[in-house]
N, C-alpha and C positions, 0 to 999 in steps of 0.2 A: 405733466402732459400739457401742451399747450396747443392752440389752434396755427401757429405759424407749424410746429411738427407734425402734423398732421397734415398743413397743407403740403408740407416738402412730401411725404410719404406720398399722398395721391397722385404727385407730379411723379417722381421715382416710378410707381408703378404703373401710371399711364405710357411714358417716355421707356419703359424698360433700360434705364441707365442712369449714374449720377453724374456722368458730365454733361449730358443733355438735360438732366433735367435743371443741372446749375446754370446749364446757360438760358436756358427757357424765364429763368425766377430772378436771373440776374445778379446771383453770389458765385461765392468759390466753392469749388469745388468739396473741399475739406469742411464747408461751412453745412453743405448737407450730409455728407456721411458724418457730422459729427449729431446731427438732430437725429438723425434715424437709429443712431446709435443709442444716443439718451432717450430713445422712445422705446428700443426694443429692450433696456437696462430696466425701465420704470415699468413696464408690460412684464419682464421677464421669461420672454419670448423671440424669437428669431422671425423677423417680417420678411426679410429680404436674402434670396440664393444671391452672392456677390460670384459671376464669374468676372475673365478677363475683360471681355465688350459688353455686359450687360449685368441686370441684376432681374432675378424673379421670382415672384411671390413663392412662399411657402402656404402650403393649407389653409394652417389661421391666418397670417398674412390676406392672402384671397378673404379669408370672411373678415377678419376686422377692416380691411380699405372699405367694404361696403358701410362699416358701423362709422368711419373716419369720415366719408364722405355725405353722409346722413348728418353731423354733426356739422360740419362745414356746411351744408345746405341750410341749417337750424340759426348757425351763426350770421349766415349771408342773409335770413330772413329778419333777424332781430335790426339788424342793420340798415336795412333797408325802412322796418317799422318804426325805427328809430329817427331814421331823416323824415321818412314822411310826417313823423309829428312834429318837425321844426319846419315845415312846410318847403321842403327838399325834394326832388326824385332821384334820387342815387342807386348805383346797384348794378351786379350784373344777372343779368336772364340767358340760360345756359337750353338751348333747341335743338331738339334730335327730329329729321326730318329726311323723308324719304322717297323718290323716284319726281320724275318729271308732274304727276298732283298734286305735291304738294311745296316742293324747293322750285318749280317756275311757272303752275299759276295760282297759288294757295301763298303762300309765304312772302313772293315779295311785295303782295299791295297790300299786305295786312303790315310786314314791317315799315313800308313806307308811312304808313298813318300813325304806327306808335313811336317810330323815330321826330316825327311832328309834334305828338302827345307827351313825350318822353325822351326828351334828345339827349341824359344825360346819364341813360341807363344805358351798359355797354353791353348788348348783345352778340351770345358769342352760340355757332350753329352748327353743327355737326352734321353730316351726311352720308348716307348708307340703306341698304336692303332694309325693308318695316322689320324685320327678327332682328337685324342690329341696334333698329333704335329700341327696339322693345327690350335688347338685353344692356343697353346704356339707361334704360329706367329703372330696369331691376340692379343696376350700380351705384344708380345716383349719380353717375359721367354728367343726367343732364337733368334739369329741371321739369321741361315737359319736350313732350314729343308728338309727333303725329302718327299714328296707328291703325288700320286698317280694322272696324271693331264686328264681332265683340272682343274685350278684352277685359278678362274679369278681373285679373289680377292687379289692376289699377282704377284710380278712380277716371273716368273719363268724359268729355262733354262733344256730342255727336255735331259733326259740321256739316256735311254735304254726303250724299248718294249718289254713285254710279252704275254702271254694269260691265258685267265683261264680255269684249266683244269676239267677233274673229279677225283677225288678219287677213287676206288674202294676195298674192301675187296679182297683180290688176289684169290679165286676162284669165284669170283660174276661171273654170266653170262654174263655181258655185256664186260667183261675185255676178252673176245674171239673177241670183234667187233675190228676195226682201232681207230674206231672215234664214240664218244655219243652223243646223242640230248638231247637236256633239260628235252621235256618231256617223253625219257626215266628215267629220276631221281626222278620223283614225285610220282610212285605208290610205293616208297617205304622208311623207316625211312632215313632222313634227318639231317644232324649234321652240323650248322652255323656256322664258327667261327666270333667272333665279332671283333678278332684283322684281322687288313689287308688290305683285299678287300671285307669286309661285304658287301657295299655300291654296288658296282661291282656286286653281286651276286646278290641282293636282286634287282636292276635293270635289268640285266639279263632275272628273270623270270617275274617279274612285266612287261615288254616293250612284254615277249612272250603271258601276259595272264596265265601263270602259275603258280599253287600253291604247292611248295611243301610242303611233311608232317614234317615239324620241330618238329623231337623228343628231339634233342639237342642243346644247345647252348652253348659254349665255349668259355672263354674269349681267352687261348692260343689257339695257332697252335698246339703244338703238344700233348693238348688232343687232339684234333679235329682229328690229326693224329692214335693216341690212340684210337680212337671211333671205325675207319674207320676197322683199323686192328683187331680188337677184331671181328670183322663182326656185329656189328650192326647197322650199317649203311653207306649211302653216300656223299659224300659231293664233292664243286666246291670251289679254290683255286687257289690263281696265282702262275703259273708253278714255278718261283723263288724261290718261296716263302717256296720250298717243300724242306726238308734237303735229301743230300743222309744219304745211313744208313740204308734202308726201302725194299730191297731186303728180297721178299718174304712175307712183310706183309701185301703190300699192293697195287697196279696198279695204273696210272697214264695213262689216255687217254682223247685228245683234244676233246675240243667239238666240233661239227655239226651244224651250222658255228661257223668257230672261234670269241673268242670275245676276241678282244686283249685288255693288259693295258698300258697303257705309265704314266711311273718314271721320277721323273726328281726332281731337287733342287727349294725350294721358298724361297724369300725371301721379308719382306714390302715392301721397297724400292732402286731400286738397283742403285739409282742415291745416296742414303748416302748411301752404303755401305760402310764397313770401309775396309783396304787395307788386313786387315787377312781374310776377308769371299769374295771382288774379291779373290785373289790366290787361296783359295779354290774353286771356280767356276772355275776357270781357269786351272788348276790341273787335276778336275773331267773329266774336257769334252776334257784335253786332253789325258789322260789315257785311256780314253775311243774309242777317235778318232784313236791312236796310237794303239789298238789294245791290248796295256799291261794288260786291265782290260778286263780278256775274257767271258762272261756272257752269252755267247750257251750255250743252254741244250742239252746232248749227245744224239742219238736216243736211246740209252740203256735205258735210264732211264724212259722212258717209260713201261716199262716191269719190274718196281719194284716189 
């Protein structure tokens, strides 16, 4: 068993294919089913369903890729503590990252400073709904992520606090009050988004007893945003989360009580951490601490 078989495996099941995944790595074709082959000979195990256009994990399969890419992380971490003691920064830092808090105003002036600190570690970032990055942590896809906590299941370092707000259509009624209660939101259409703070919401009214009328559901924000303004409906979102831009389409007012969220970084284990994802934690929280990464909401914007 080797670490290059291993890496073709995780690519194979990532790409769901071996000619995708041979073009991705840069050999032939025959050069990866012939690893996968020697790997499931030496395993004496079946990794991989080969049909026609694709290939798909089998059972063990699914759980050894997790045990493959835990190794592959172990190895990319020795590697990395390796150059750094020949006074090196080598490496790649693997980021799972979620909704408009954190991939456009969290992420890019924290990478701009460790791309300055670190220009020769190749960061590579993933994007999706916070349950997707949470289930690329519980794979190993990525080294650390951003998560919406608490979150026990990893180890985690807390960044920033928000709340969740309401939306409103900018002449709605309630967009005249300061502040909305929940079950002001319920006698009337409802649009979810499912990227975010779904989770947050749907607890929200479930903990009050409440049911609102879900007319919509949206994978993006900014349908959802889209909905709100059209006046079809209302919706609850983390204040973050909300792009400027939206003067006059649409209101933004706290709830009645607040329900805040707290953001922060996970990672599996942060006792292997490898030396590119500390600096990134280290970076974050101090950008953060220092003030440079400013993340108030203005009271104007309230009155979108």
């Amino acid at each position: 068993m080797t670490l290059t078989q291993l890496h073709i495996f995780a690519v194979v099941a990532e790409l769901g294919g071996f000619t995708s995944a041979a073009a991705r790595l840069g050999v032939s074709q025959s050069a990866v089913s012939h690893a996968i082959r020697a790997l499931e000979q030496e395993l004496d195990v079946v990794l991989l369903h080969r049909h026609q256009a694709r290939a798909e994990l089998s059972d063990i399969g699914q759980h050894l890729l997790q045990r493959a890419r835990a190794m592959l992380g172990l190895a990319e971490t020795m590697r990395q503590e390796a150059a750094a003691a020949r006074g090196m920064k080598l490496g790649t830092l693997r980021i799972g990252s979620f909704g408009p808090s954190a991939s456009m105003r969290l992420l890019p002036l924290i990478l701009q400073h460790f791309r300055q600190a670190y220009p020769e570690i190749e960061v590579l970032i993933d994007e999706g709904p916070d349950r997707q990055v949470v289930q690329w942590l519980q794979e190993r896809r990525v080294d650390i992520g951003f998560v919406v906590l608490p979150e026990p299941r990893f180890d985690s370092v807390p960044l920033f606090e928000d709340q969740l707000v309401a939306v409103l259509p900018a002449e709605h009624p309630l967009a005249a009050q300061p502040s909305v209660a929940p079950e002001q939101l319920c006698g009337q259409p409802f649009v979810l988004t499912e990227a975010g703070s779904s989770e947050l919401v749907d607890n929200l009214f479930r903990g009050a007893r409440l049911q609102p009328d879900i007319r919509y559901r949206c994978s993006q924000l900014i349908s959802t945003l889209d909905t709100v303004a059209r006046g079809d409906a209302v919706t609850v979102v983390a204040e973050l989360s909300v792009p400027d831009g939206g003067a006059g389409r649409y209101c933004i007012r706290p709830l009645r009580p607040a329900v805040p969220r707290r953001v922060g970084l996970a990672l599996p284990d942060r006792r292997q951490a490898s030396p590119a994802t500390t600096a990134f934690i280290e970076l974050a929280t101090e950008l953060l601490r220092s003030g440079a990464l400013n993340l108030a909401v203005e009271p104007a914007r309230t009155n979108l």
